[in-house]
C-alpha positions in Angstrom: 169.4 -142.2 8.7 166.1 -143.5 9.5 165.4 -147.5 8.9 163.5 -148.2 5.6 160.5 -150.2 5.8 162.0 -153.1 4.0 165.4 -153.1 5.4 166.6 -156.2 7.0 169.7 -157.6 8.2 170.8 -161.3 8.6 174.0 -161.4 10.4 176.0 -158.5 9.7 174.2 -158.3 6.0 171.9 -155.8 4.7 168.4 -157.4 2.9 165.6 -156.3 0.8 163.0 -157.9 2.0 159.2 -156.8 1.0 156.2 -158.8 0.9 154.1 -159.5 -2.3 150.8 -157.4 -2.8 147.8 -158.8 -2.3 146.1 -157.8 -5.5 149.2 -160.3 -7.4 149.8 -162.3 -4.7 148.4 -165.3 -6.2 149.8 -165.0 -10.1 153.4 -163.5 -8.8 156.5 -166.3 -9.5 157.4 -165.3 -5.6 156.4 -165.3 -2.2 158.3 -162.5 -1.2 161.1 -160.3 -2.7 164.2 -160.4 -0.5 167.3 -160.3 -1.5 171.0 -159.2 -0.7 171.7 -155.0 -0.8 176.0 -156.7 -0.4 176.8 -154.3 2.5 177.0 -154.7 5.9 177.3 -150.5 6.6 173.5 -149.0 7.5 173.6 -145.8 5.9 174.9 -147.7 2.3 172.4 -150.1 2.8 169.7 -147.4 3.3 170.7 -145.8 0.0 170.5 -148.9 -1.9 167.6 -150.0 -0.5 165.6 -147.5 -1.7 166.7 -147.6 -5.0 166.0 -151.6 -4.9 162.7 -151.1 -3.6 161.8 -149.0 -6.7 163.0 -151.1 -8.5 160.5 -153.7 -6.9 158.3 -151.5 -7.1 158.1 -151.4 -10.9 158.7 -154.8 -11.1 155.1 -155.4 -9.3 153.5 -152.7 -11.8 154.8 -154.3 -14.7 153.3 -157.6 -12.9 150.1 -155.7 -13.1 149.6 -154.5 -16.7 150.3 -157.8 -17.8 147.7 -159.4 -15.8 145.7 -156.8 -17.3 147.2 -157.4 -20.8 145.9 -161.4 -20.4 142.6 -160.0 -19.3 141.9 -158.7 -22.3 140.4 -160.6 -25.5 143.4 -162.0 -27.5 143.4 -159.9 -30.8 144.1 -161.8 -34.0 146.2 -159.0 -35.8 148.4 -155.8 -35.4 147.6 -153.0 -37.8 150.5 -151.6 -39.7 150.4 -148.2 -38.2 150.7 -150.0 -34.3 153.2 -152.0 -35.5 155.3 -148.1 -36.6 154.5 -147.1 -33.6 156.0 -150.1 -31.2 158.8 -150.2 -33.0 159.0 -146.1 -32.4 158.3 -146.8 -28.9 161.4 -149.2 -28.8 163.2 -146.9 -31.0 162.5 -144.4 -28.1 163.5 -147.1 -25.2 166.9 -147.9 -26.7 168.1 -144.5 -27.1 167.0 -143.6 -23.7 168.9 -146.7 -22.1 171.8 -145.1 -24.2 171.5 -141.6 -22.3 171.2 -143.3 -19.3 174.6 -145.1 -19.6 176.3 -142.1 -20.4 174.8 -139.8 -17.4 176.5 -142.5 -15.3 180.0 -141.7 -17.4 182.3 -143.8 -19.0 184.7 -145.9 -17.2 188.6 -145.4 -17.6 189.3 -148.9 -16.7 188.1 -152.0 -18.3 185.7 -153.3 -16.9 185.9 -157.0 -15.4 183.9 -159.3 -16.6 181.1 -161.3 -14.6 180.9 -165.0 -15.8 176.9 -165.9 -15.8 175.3 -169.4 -15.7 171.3 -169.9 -16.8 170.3 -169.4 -13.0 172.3 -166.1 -12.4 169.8 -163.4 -11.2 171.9 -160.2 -13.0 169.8 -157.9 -10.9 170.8 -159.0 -7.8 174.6 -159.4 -9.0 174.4 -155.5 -10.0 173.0 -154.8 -6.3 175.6 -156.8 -4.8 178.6 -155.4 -7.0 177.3 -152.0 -7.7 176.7 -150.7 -11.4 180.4 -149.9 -13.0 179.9 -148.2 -16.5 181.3 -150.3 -19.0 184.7 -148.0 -20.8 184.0 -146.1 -24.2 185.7 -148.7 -26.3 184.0 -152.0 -25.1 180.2 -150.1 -24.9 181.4 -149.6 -28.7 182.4 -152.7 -29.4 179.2 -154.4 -28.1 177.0 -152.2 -29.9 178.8 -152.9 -33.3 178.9 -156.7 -32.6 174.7 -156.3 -31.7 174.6 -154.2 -34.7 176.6 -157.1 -37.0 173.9 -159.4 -35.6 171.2 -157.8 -36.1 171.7 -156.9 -39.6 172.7 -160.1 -40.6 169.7 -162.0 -39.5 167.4 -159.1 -41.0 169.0 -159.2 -44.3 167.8 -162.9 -44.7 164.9 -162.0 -42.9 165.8 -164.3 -40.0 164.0 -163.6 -36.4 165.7 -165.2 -33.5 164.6 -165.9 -29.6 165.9 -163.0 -28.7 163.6 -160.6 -30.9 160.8 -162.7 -30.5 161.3 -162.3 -26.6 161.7 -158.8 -27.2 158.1 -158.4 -28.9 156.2 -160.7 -26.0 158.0 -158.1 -23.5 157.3 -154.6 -25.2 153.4 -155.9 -25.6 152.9 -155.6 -21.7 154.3 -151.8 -21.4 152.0 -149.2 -20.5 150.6 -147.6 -23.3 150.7 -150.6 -25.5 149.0 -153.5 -23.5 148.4 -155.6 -26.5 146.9 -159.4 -25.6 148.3 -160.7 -29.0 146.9 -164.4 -30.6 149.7 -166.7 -30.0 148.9 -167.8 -33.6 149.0 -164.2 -35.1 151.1 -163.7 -37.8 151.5 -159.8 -36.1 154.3 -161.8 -33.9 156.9 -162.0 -36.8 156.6 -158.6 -38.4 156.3 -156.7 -35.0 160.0 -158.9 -34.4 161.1 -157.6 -37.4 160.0 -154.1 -36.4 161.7 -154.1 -33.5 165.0 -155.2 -35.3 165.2 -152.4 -37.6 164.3 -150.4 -34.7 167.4 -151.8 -33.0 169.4 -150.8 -36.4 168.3 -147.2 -36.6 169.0 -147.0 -32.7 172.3 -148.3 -33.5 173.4 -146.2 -36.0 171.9 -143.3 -34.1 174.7 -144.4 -31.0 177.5 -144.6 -33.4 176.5 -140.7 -34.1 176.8 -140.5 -30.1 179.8 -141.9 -30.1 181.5 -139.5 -32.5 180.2 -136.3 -30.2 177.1 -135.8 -32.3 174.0 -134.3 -30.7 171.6 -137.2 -31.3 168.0 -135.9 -29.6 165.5 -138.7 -28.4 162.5 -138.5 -29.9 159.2 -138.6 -28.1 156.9 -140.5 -29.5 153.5 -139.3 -31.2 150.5 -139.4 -29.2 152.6 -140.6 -26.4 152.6 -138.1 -23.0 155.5 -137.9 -21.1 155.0 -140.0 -17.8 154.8 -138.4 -14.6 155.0 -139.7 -11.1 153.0 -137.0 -8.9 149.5 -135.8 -8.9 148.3 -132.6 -10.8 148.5 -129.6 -8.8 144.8 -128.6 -8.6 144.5 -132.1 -6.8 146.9 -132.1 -4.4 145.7 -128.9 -3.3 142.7 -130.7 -2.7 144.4 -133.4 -0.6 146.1 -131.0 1.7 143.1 -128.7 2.5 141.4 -131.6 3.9 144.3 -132.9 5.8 144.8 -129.1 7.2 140.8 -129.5 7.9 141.6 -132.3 10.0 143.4 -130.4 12.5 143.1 -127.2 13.5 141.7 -125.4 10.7 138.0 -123.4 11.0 136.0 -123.5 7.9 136.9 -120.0 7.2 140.2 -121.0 6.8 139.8 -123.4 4.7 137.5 -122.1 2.4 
């Protein structure tokens, strides 16, 4: 296999390492993005490096839109129609992250569990373990103890951290981008949106989980992302390329 640009090895171990753009060099928390693939075998660490470096990849995007986000003017309130729609944007999200679990397959075997202290990077303890799919019965049991959570603190119209991280977090995705007034009083309803949102999602899993065809929805006015140019441009691209080299201008016209 040939060497990926940001493969490295210290010792007998396999790194990430890739430097940080210039264009967020100065705002990013790092110098430089290098961590441990855990494998000391080239051809494993070539696969996982390029999954890691798309993962850095995105990472340095989402970087992006939310220097863009901060750019913008703060804006003092969310309408109730954005507010629907974030919360059918995370609606979206969370049963996507549910289809992704299950391409991967259920596990037969419990899985271990990884003890976590406040400076544990679960990123890089994924890369260095690999992802194991949690088994049918504990994905189910986490969901419903989310789920007990969830409606509880909704019921009494509670919002905790984890919702109010939630709503700073969905504000810088692409297609929402919203620089909301720390002050706003958007902050707690859009929470409170997203909570229902997890209790639909929820309830929508359970259906999952019984062998019910559940469909995620796409959300209105949202186009489906794609990661490669239109056609009629890359056409464009590779004529002049081909012009470059031996081509005559009556075969490229």
């Amino acid at each position: 296999m040939p060497k990926h640009p940001r493969l490295c090895r210290r010792g007998a171990t396999y790194y990430h390492r890739a430097a940080i753009p210039v264009d967020i060099a100065d705002s990013y928390p790092k110098t430089e993005e290098t961590f441990s693939l855990g494998t000391k075998d080239h051809q494993e660490a070539v696969r996982r490096v390029r999954v890691a470096a798309a993962e850095v990849d995105r990472k340095f995007e989402a970087h992006r839109r939310m220097l863009a986000q901060k750019a913008k003017p703060p804006l003092k309130e969310l309408s109730g129609e954005e507010i629907k729609r974030i919360g059918e944007v995370y609606y979206t999200y969370l049963l996507e992250e549910d289809e992704a679990i299950r391409s991967e397959q259920f596990s037969e075997e419990e899985r271990p569990t990884i003890v976590l202290d406040d400076d544990a990077d679960v990123n890089e303890i994924i890369r260095t373990h690999g992802f194991r799919p949690p088994n049918f019965e504990g994905y189910a049991e986490d969901k419903d103890a989310i789920d007990e959570l969830t409606r509880h603190d909704y019921a009494r119209g509670k919002v905790n951290s984890f919702y109010k991280g939630e709503a700073e977090e969905v504000l810088t995705w692409e297609g929402i981008s919203v620089n909301l007034d720390p002050a706003s009083p958007s902050w707690r309803k859009l929470a409170r949106e997203l909570q229902a949102a997890t209790i639909k999602a929820t309830k929508a899993v359970r259906l999952r989980n019984e062998g019910e065809v559940v469909e995620t929805p796409r959300v209105p006015g949202q186009r489906p992302e794609s990661r490669v140019p239109l056609l009629s441009m890359a056409v464009e691209q590779w004529v002049e390329e081909k012009a470059r080299t031996s081509w005559v201008a009556k075969t490229k016209r």
